[in-house]
Rosetta silent file (secondary structure, phi, psi, omega in degrees, C-alpha in Angstrom):
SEQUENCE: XXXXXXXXXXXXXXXXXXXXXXXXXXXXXXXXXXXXXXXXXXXXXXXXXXXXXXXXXXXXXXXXXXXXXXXXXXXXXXXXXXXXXXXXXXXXXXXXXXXXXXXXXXXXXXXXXXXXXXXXXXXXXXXXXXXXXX
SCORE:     score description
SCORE:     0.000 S_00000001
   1 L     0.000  140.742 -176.684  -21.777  -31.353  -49.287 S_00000001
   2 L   -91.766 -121.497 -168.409  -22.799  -28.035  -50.449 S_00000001
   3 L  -125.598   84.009 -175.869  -21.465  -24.284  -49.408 S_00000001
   4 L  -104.319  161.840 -175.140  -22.354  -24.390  -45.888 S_00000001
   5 L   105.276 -126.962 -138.717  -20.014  -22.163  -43.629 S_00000001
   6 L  -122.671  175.052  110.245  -18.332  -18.737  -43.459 S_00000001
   7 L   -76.257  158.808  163.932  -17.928  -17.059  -46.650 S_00000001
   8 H   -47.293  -21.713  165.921  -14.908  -14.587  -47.149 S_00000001
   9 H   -90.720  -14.295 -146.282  -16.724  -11.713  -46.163 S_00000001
  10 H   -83.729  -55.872 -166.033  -18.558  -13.554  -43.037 S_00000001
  11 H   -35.761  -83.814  171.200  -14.556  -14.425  -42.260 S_00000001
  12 H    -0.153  -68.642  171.642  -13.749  -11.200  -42.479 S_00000001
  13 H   -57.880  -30.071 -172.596  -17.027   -9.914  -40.454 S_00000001
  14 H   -86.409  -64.340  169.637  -16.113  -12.553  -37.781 S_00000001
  15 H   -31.892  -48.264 -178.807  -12.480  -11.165  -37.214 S_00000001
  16 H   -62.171  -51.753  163.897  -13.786   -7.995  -36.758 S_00000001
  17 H   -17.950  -48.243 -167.710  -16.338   -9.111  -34.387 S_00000001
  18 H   -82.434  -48.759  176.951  -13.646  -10.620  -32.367 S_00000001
  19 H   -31.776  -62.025 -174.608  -11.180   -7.329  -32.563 S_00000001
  20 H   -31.436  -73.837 -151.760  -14.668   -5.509  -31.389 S_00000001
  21 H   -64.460  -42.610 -149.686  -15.392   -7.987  -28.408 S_00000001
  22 H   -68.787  -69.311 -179.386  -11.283   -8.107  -27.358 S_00000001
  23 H   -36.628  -53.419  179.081  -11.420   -4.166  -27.330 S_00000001
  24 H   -52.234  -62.082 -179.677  -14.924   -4.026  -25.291 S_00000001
  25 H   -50.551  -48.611 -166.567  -13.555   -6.549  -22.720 S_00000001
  26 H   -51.149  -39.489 -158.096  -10.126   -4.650  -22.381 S_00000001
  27 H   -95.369    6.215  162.917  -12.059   -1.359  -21.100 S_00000001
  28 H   -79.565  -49.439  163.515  -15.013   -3.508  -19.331 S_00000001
  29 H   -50.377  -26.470  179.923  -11.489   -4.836  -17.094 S_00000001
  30 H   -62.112  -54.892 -161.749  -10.164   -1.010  -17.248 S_00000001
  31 H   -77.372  -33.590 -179.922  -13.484   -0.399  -15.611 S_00000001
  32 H   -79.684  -38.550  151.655  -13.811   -2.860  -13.109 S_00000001
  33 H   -45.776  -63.070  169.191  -10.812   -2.355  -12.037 S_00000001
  34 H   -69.246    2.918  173.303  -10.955    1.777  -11.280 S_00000001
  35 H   -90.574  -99.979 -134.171  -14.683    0.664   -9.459 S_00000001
  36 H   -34.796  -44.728  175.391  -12.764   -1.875   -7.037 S_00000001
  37 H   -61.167  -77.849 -164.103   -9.729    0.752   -6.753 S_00000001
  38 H   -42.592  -47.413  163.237  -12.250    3.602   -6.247 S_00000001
  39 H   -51.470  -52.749 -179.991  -14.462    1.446   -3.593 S_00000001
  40 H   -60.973  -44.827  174.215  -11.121    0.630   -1.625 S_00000001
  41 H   -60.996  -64.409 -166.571  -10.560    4.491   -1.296 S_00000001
  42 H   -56.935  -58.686  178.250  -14.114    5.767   -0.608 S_00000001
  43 H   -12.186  -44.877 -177.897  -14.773    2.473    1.822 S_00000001
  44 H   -70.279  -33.357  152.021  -11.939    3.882    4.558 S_00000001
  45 H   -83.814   15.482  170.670  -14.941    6.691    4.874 S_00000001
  46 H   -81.802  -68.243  153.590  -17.104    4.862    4.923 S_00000001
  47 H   -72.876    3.699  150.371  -15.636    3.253    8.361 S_00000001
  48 L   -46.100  -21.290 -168.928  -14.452    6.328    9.225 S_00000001
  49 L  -122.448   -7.386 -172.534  -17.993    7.579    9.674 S_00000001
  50 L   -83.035  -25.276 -133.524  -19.461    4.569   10.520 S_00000001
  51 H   -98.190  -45.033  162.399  -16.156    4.491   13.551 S_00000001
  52 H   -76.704   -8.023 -179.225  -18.174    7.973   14.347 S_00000001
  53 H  -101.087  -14.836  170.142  -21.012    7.383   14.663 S_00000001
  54 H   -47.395  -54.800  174.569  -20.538    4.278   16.907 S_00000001
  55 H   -46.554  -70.923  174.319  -18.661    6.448   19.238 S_00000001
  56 H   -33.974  -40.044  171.209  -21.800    8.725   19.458 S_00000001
  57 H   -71.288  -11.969 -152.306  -24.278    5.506   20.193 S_00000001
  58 H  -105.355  -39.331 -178.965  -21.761    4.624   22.839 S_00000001
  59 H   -66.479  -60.612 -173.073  -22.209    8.138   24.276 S_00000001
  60 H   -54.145  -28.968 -176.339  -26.428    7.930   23.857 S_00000001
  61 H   -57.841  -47.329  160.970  -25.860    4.241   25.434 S_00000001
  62 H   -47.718  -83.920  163.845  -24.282    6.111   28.722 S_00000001
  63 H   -11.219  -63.662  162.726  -26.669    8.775   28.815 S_00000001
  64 H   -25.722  -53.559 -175.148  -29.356    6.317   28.575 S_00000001
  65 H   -71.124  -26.163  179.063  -27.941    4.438   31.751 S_00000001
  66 H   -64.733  -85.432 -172.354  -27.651    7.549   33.651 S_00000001
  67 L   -56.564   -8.359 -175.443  -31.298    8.228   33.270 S_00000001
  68 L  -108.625   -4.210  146.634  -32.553    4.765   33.710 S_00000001
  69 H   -74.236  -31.452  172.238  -30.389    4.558   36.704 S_00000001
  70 H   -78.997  -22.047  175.863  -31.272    7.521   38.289 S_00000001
  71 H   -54.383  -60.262 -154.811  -34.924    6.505   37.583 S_00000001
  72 H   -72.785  -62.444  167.337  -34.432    2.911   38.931 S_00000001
  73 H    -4.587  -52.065 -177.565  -32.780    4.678   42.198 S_00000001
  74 H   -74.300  -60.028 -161.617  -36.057    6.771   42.414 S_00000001
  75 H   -79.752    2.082  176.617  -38.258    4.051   42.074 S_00000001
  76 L   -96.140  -12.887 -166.492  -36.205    1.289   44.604 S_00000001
  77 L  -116.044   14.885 -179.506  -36.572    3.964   47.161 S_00000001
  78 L  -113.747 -175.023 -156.786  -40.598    4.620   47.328 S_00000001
  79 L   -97.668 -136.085 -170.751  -42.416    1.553   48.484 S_00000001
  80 H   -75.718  -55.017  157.611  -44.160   -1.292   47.402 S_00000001
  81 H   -73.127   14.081  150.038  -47.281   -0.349   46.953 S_00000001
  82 H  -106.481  -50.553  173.822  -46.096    2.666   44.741 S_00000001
  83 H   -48.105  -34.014 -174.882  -44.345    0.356   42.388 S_00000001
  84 L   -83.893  -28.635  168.913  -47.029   -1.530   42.100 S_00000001
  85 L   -88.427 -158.508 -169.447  -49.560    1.035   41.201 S_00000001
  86 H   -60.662  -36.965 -172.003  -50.450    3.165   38.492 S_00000001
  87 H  -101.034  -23.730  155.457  -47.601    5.568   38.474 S_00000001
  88 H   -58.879  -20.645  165.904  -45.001    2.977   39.652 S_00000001
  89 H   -75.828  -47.312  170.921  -45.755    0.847   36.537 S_00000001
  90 H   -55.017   -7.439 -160.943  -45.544    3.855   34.715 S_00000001
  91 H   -92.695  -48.855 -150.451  -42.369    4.786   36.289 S_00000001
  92 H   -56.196  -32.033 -166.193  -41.123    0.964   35.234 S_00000001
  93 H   -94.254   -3.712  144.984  -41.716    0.929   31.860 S_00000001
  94 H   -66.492  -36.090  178.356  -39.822    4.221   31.376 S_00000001
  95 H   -66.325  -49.137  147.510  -37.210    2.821   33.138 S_00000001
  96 H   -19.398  -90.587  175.031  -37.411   -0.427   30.947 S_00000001
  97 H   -29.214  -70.411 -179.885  -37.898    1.874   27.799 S_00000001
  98 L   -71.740    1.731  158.054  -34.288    4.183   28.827 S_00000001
  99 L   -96.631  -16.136  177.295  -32.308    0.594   29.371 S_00000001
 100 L   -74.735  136.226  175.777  -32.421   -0.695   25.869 S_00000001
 101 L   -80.784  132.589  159.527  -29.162    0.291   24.228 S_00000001
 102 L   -73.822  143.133 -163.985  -29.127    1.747   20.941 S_00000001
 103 L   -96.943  134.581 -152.151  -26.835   -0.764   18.326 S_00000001
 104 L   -97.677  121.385  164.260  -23.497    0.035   16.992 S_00000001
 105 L   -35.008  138.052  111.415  -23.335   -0.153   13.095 S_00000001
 106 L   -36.065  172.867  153.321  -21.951   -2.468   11.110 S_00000001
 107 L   160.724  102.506  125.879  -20.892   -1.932    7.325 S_00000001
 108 L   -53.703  109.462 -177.850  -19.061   -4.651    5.653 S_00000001
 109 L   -56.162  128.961  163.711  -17.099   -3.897    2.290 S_00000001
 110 L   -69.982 -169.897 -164.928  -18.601   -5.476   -0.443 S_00000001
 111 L   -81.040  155.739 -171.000  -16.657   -8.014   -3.023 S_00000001
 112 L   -83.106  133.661  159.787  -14.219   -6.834   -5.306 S_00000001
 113 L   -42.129  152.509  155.007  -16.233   -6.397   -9.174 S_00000001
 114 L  -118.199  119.662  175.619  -15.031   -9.469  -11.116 S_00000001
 115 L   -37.322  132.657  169.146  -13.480   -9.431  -14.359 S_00000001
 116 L   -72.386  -15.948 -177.682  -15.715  -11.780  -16.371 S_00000001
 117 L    85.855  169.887  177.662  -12.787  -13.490  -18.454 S_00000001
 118 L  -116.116   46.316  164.014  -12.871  -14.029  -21.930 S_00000001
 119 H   -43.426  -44.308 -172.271  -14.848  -17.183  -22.266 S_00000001
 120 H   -62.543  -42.040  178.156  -17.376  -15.682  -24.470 S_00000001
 121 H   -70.703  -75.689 -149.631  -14.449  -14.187  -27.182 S_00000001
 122 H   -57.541  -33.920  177.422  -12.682  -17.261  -26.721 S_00000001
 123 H   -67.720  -56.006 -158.534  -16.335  -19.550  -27.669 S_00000001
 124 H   -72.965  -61.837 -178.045  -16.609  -17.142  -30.642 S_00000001
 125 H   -61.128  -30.446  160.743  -13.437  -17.340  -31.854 S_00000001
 126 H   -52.903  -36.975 -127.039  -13.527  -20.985  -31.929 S_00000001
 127 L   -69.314  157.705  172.095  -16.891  -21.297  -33.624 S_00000001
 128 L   -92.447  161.614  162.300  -15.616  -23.475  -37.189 S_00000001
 129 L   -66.134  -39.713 -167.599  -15.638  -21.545  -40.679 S_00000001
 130 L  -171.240  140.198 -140.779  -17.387  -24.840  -41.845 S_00000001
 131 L   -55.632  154.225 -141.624  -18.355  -28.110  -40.977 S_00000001
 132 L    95.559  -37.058 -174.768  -15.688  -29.988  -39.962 S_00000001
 133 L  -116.338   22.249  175.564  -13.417  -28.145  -38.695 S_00000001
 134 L   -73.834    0.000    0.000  -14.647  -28.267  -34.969 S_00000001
């Protein structure tokens, strides 16, 4: 068999490689880490504002009922033949229109970042110097 494989500098080049990749990963986990920490602080204002603004739909939702109640009041007390015409349909479909509730947010925290692991470093670092030695 002839001189298939690593040479001494390739070794050499491949150690470094791996130092390189070890180092990269350490501060790609550094980093992934202060994002997950930094999402768990800013998130609590995130519902915090979300927790306000709910309150506020809950207020427009009242408000809403109020006028579409005093409407629907108005219009159960003229008669039949006013409901039924032009300006009692018109009345209805305002009233209609001032009963749909406006919708309270949501806002689910995303997923934590994931370290990726060091599969890739670990594949590399296996790789053989030269046939054989797999």
């Amino acid at each position: 068999m002839g001189k298939i494989g690593l040479n001494k500098a390739m070794i050499v080049s491949k150690a470094d490689l791996v130092t390189r990749l070890r180092k990269a990963h350490e501060n790609v986990s550094k980093y992934v880490s202060i994002c997950n920490q930094a999402m768990d602080e800013h998130f609590t204002n995130v519902e915090e504002a979300v927790n306000e603004y709910n309150a506020i739909v809950s207020e427009a939702n009242e408000f809403q009922q109020t006028v579409a109640g005093d409407a629907q009041s108005e219009f159960d007390e003229k008669t039949e033949k006013w409901q039924e015409g032009e300006v009692g349909q018109s009345v209805s479909e305002f009233i209609s229109l001032w009963e749909e509730e406006l919708e309270e947010l949501t806002i689910d925290r995303p997923d934590d970042l994931e370290d990726p692991g060091t599969d890739a470093i670990d594949a590399f670092l296996e790789k053989p110097i030269k046939p054989g030695d797999a």
